[in-house]
KOLVEXTI-434308 format. One line per 5 residues: number of its first residue (from 1); their letters; for each residue x, y, z of C-alpha. Coordinates in steps of 0.5 Angstrom, whole numbers. Layout:
<nodes>
NUM = a = X,Y,Z | ...
</nodes>
This chain:
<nodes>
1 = xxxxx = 0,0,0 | 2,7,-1 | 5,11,5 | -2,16,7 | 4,21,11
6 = xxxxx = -1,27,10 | 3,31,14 | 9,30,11 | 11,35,6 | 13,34,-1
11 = xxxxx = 20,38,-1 | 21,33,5 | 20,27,0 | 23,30,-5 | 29,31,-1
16 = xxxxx = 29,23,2 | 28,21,-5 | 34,25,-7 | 38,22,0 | 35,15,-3
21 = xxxxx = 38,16,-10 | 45,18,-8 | 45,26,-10 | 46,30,-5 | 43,36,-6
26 = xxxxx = 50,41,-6 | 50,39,-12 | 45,44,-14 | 49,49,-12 | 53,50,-19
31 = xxxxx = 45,51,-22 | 44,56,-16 | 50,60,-17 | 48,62,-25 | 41,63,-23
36 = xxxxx = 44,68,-17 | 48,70,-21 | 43,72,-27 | 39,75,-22 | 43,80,-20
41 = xxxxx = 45,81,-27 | 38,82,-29 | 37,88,-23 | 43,92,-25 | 41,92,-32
46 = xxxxx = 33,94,-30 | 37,99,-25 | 42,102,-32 | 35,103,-35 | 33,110,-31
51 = xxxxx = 40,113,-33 | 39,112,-40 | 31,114,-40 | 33,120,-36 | 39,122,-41
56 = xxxxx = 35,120,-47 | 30,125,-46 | 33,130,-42 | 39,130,-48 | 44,130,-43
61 = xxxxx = 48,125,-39 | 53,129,-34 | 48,128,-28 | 51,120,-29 | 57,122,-25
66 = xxxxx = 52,123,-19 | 50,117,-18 | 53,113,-13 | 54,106,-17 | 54,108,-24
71 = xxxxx = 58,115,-23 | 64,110,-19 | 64,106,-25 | 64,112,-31 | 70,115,-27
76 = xxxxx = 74,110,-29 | 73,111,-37 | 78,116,-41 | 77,123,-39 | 75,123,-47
81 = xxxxx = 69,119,-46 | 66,122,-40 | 66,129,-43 | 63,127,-49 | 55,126,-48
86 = xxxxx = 55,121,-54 | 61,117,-53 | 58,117,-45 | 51,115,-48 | 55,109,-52
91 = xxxxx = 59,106,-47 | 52,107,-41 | 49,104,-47 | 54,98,-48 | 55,97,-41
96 = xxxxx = 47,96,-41 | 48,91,-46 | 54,87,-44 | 49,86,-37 | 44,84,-40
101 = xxxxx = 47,79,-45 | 51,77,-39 | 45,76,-35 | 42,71,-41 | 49,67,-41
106 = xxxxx = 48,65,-34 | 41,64,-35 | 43,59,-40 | 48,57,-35 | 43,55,-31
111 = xxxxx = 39,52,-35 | 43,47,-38 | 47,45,-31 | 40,44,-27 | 37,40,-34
116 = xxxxx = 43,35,-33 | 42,35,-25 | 35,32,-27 | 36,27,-31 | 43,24,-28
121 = xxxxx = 38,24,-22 | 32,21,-27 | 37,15,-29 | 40,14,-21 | 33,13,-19
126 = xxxxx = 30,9,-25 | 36,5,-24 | 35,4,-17 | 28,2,-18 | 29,-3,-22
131 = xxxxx = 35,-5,-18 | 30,-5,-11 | 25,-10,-16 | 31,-15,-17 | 32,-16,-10
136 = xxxxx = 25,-18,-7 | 23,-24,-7 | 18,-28,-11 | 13,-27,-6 | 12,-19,-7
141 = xxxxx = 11,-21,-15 | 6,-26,-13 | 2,-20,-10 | 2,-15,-14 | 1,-14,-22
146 = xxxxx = 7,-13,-27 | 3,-8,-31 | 4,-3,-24 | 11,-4,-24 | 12,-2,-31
151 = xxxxx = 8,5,-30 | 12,7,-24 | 19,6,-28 | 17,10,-33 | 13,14,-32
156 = xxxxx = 11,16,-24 | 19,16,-24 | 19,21,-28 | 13,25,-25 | 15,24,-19
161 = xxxxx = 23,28,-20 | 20,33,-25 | 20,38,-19 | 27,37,-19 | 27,38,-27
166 = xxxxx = 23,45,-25 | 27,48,-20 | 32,52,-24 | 26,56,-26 | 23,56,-19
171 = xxxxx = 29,58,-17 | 31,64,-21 | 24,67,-20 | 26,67,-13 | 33,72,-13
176 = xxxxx = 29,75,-19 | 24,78,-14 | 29,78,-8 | 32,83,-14 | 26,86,-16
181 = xxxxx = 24,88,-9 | 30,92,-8 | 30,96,-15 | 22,97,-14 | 24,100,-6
186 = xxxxx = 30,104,-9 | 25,107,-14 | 20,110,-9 | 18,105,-3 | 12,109,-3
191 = xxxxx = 9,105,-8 | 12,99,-6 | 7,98,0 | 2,100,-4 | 3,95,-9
196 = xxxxx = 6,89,-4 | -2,87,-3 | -2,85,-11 | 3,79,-9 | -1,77,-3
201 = xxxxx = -8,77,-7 | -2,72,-13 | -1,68,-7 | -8,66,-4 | -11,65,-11
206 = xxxxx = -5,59,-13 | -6,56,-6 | -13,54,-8 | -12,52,-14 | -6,48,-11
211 = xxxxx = -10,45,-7 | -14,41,-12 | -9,39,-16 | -6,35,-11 | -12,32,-9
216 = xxxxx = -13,30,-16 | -6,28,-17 | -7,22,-13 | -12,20,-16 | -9,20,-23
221 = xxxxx = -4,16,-20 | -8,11,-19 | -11,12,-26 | -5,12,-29 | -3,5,-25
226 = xxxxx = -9,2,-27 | -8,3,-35 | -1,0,-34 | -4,-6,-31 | -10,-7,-36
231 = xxxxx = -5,-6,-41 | 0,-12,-39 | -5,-16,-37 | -9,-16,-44 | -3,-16,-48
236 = xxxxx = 0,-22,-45 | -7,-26,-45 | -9,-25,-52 | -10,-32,-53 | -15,-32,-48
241 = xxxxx = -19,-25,-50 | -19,-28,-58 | -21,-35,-55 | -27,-32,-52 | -29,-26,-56
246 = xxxxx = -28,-21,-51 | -24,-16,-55 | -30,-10,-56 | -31,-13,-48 | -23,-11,-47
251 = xxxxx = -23,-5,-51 | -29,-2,-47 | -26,-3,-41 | -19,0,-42 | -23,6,-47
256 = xxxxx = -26,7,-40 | -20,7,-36 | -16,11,-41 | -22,17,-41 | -23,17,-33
261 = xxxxx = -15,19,-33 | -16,23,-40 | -21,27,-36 | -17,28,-29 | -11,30,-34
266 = xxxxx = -15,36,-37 | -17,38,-30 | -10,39,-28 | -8,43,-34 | -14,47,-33
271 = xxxxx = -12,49,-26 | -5,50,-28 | -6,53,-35 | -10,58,-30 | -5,60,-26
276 = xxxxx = -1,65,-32 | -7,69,-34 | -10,69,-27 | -4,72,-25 | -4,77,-31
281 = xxxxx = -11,79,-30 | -10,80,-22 | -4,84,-25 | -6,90,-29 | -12,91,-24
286 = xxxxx = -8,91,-19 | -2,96,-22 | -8,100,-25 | -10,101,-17 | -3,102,-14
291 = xxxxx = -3,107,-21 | -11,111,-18 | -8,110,-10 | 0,113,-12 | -4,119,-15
296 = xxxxx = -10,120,-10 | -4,118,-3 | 2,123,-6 | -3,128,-10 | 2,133,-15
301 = xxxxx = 8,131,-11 | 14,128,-15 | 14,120,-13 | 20,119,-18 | 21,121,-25
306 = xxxxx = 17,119,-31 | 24,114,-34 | 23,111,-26 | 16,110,-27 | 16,107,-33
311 = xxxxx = 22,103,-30 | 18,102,-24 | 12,98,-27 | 15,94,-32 | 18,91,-27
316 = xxxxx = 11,89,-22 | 9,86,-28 | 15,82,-29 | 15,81,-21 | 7,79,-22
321 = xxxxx = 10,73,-27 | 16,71,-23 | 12,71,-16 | 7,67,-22 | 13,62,-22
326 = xxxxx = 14,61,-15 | 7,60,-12 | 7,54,-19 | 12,51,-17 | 7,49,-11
331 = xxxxx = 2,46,-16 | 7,42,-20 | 10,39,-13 | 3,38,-11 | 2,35,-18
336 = xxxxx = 8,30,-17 | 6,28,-9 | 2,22,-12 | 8,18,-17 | 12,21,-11
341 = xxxxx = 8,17,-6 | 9,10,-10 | 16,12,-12 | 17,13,-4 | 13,6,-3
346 = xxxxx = 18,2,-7 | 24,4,-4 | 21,3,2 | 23,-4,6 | 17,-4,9
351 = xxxxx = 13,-10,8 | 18,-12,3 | 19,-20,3 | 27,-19,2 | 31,-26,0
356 = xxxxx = 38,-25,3 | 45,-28,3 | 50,-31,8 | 56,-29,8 | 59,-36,8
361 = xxxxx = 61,-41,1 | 58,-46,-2 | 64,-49,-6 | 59,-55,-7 | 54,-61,-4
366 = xxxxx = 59,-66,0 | 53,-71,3 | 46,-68,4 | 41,-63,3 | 36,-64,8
371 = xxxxx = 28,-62,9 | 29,-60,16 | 21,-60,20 | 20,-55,15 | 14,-50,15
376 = xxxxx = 12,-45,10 | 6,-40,10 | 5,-34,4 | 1,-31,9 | -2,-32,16
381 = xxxxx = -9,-35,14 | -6,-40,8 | -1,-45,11 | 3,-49,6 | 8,-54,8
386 = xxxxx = 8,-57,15 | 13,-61,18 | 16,-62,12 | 23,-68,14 | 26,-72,8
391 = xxxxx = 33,-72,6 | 36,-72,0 | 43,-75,-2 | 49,-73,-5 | 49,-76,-13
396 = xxxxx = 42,-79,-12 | 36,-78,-15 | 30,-75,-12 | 23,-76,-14 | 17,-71,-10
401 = xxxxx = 9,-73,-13 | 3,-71,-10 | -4,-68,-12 | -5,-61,-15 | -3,-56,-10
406 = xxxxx = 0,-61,-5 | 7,-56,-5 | 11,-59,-9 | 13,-52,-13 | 13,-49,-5
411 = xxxxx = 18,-53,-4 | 23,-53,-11 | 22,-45,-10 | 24,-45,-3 | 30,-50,-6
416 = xxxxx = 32,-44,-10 | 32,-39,-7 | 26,-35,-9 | 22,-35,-2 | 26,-34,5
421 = xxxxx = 25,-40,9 | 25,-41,16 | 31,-42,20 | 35,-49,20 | 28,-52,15
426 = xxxxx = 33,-52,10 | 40,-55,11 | 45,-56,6 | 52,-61,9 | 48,-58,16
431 = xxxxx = 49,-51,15 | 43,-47,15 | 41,-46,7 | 40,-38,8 | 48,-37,11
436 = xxxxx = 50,-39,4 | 51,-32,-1 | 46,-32,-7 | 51,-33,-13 | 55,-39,-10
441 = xxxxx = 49,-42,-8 | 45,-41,-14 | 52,-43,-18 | 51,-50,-16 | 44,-51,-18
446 = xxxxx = 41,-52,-25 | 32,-51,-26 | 29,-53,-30 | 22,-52,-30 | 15,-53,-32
451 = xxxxx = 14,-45,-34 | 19,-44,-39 | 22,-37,-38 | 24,-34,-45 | 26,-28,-47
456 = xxxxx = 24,-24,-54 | 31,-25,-56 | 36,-30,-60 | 35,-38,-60 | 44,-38,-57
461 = xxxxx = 42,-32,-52 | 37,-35,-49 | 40,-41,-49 | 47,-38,-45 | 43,-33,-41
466 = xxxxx = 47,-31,-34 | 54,-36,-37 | 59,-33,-38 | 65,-35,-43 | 61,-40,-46
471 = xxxxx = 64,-43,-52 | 60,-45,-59 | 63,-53,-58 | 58,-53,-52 | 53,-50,-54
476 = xxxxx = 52,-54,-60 | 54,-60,-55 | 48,-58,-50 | 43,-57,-56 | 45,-64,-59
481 = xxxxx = 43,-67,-52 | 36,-63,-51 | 34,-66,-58 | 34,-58,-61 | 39,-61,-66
486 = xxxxx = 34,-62,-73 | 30,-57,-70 | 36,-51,-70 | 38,-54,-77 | 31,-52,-80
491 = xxxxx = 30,-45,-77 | 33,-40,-82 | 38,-36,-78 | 40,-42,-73 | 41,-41,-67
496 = xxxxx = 41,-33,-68 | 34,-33,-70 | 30,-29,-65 | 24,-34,-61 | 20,-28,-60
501 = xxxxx = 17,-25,-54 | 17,-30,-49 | 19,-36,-54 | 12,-35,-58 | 14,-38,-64
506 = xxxxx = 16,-44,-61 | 12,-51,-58 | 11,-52,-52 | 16,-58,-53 | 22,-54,-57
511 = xxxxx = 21,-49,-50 | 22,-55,-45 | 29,-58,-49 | 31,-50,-49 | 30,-49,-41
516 = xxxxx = 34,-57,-41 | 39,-54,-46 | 40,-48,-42 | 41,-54,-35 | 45,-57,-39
521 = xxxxx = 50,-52,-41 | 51,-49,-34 | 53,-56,-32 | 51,-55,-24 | 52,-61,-19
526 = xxxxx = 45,-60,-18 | 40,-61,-22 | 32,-59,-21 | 26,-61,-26 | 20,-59,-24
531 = xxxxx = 15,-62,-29 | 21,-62,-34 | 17,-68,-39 | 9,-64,-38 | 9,-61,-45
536 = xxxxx = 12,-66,-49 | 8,-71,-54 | 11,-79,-53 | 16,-79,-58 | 19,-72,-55
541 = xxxxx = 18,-74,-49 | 22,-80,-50 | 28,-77,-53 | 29,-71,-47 | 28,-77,-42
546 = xxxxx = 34,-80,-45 | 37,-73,-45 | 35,-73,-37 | 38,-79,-36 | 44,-78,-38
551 = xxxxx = 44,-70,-35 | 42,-74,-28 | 48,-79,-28 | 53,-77,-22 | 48,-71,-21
556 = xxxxx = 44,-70,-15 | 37,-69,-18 | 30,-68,-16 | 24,-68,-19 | 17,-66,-19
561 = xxxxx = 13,-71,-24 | 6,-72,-26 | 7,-78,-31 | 10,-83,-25 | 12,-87,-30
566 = xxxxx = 18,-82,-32 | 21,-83,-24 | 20,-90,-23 | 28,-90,-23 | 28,-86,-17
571 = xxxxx = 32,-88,-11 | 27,-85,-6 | 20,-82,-8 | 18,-78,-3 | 10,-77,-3
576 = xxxxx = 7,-70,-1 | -1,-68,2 | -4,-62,5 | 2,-60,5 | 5,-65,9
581 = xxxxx = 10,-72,8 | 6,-78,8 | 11,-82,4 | 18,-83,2 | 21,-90,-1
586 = xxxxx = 22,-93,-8 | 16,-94,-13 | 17,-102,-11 | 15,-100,-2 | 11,-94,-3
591 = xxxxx = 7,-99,-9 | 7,-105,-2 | 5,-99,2 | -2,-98,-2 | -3,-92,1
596 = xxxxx = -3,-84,-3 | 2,-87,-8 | -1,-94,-10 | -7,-89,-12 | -4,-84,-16
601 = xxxxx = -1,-91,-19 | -6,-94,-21 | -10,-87,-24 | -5,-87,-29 | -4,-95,-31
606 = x = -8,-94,-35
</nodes>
């Protein structure tokens, strides 16, 4: 579930998201200092305004010389210039020009240094993402829905940084007013307190907009997951939707979605793109009272001259758009407070089922592995395995059988390391299964499993994927005893031929002789088969059995089989129920026994 922490502010979040991804915010400091930078620039050119107003109209620009800045500077210009009144108006005309050229170089400066900021921060934190989802465990995908995933990685992920996309305009617009308020005060102060309400009047209409784009911004959150999730989940079941008619039914459904989202967007961009002329039309009313009040208040008197004036409310209507920019950036916060939410949950360790390693070296199986009263549940109210106790001995074969959802892929799945078992239910050569590290446990352990698990990529790749150094003799020398040898030979690319999206443009059988292929080629001490034979016709199954045959010898397998007759050489069949182990023996005592076995025997005689 999402995190509800209402009262907690989105800068909070935004700063643990950054603490999360590595990037300390004194990185920021590069695209701060061309935004000050530029800010100052940006008053000292307003300022030089006046002066060249004033020298323009009055003909004349020897009074320069008594402005305590401006007139310090001149002082250090030729004696030639600063007597001649065009060479004067020229090099105060320059001046402006530099400072203000200067002052979009630095804003430029700013915008490219925090531009990348962001999108180093984008990728550190999809990278991070994805990096958290292949540390959980099995248990967490099996609870939740791929296509919300999907959605979070590539696009809450982004929606819940674009703050930090934005903040270089956030930022700029902040000494921007900062310098603004000093220029407008020097101007005359006098105006300035009459037209400070402008600004508080700004404030208080984004605040109620703000307000309601972060209710709404939740809300298409979850839109924006459902449709990643319909669309997923549609996508990969195509067959089923075709089987049963139900495309019109689907494209309804998911029309549906995609409106309600459509609709909650519209409504967001209506409130943000209200803001601009909200502001803009509060602007030119409120500049037009300060006008009516400087004139009712000071009457006749002399508040500043007319270039000042004129300076003076050029620059209210362009604070109005920069305290615009200021009081937005709210809105753009709040409309990423819900990405940032599902984004904070995924790096969050709570209720995360985590599968972690030991410290110790698994350097290979010396003697047995063993099932060590055993219990496993996913949840509180559904107990799977119960007091599970069977060994398995080094360089023998295994077989575990039961009925439908007796456990038996549990108990593969907990071998494998997908689910974190209790401590000591699995011991290997005695040592707690959990104090092995992942990488030297799992390099020892092949699966083969009756879910093939194929990627939209080459026939070689697949069949070498997660090797390393593999050599083309052995890969043809594992395709030969999986049986895809005649079937290579006929593709037209061979073993670079792409097998499409999850091995779609293969059978169910070529599938299965890909995974052993895939087995055989990591050559592990250990070997796993989990209904390897199931989707195989009688005379495939045939040729793979023999290919198991031969994989199994001087290996430790253990094998989940429906078809009994695949096991019968087995040395020890263990029988599971509810759960629980009733029998363990060869086909021969179990058979003697008549119990769970003998039944499931005599089902399949026939």
């Amino acid at each position: 579930m999402p995190r509800d922490n209402q009262s907690e502010s989105a800068i909070t979040k935004l700063l643990s998201l950054l603490r999360a991804i590595h990037i300390h915010p004194l990185y920021l400091l590069i695209p701060i200092g061309f935004s000050l930078a530029s800010a100052l620039l940006e008053g000292a050119s307003l300022g030089m305004l006046i002066p060249i107003l004033n020298g323009f109209l009055q003909k004349s620009f020897t009074f320069v010389n008594d402005i305590p800045v401006l007139g310090k500077l001149i002082s250090y210009l030729p004696e030639t210039i600063r007597e001649n009144d065009r060479l004067l108006f020229g090099a105060i005309l320059g001046g402006f020009l530099m400072i203000y050229s200067a002052k979009n170089i630095l804003r430029y400066g700013a915008v490219v240094s925090m531009a990348y900021f962001g999108e180093r921060s984008l990728h550190h934190l999809r990278k991070i993402l994805f990096s958290r989802y292949v540390s959980f465990g099995k248990l967490y995908f099996d609870t939740t829905n791929i296509g919300h995933h999907a959605t979070l990685l590539t696009e809450f992920s982004r929606q819940a940084i674009s703050p930090l996309l934005l903040i270089d305009k956030f930022i700029n617009a902040l000494f921007s007013l900062t310098v603004y308020l000093i220029v407008l005060m020097m101007i005359s102060w006098k105006l300035t307190v009459i037209a400070l309400p402008l600004f508080a009047i700004l404030h208080f209409a984004i605040k109620f907009m703000v307000v309601h784009i972060k209710g709404l911004s939740r809300q298409i959150a979850t839109r924006g997951s459902e449709l990643g999730k319909k669309s997923i989940e549609i996508l990969s079941t195509i067959p089923l939707v075709k089987a049963y008619n139900m495309e019109r039914a689907e494209q309804d459904n998911y029309a549906s979605i995609s409106n309600e989202k459509a609709k909650l967007d519209f409504r967001v961009k209506v409130l943000q793109n209200l803001i601009l002329p909200l502001q803009e039309i509060i602007t030119i009313f409120v500049a037009t009272a300060v006008f009516m009040s400087s004139l009712f208040f000071f009457g006749r008197d002399q508040i500043a001259s007319a270039p000042a004036l004129l300076v003076y409310f050029y620059i209210v209507l362009n604070a109005s758009h920069k305290f615009g920019t200021v009081s937005g950036f709210r809105g753009i916060i709040a409309n990423s407070s819900g990405p940032l939410d599902e984004v904070l949950d995924v790096l969050s360790d709570e209720e995360k089922p985590f599968v972690k390693g030991g410290s110790t070296e698994f350097s290979g199986l010396n003697d047995k592995i063993q099932f060590n009263n055993l219990n496993f549940q996913y949840s509180e109210d559904r107990k799977i395995l119960e007091g599970i106790t069977f060994a398995i001995s080094k360089g023998t074969m295994t077989a575990i059988v039961g009925p439908t959802g007796a456990g038996k892929s549990t108990l593969i799945n907990l071998l494998m390391r997908f689910y974190d078992c209790p401590a000591n239910g699995i011991l290997v050569d005695g040592t707690d299964i959990r104090d092995f590290t992942l990488g030297s446990y799992l390099k020892h352990v092949a699966l083969v499993s009756q879910d093939t698990l194929l990627l939209h990529d080459s026939l070689r790749n697949n069949i070498t994927y997660g090797l390393e150094n593999v050599s083309d003799s052995d890969v043809e020398r594992v395709v030969r005893d999986a049986r895809l040898a005649d079937f290579v030979s006929e593709l037209p690319k061979g073993l670079n031929t792409l097998i499409g999206d999850r091995g779609v443009k293969l059978s169910g059988g070529e599938k299965q002789r890909v995974s052993i292929a895939r087995a055989l080629l990591k050559g592990a001490e250990i070997l796993i088969l989990d209904e390897a034979t199931s989707s195989l016709d009688t005379q495939t199954e045939k040729l793979i059995q023999e290919a198991i045959d031969e994989a199994v010898k001087d290996r430790t397998s253990i094998v989940i089989a429906h078809r009994l007759s695949t096991i019968k050489n087995a040395d020890n069949i263990i029988v599971i129920e509810n759960g629980q182990c009733v029998e363990q023996g060869t086909v021969n005592e179990l058979q003697k026994n008549e119990g769970t076995f003998y039944k499931l025997w005599q089902e399949q005689k026939f």
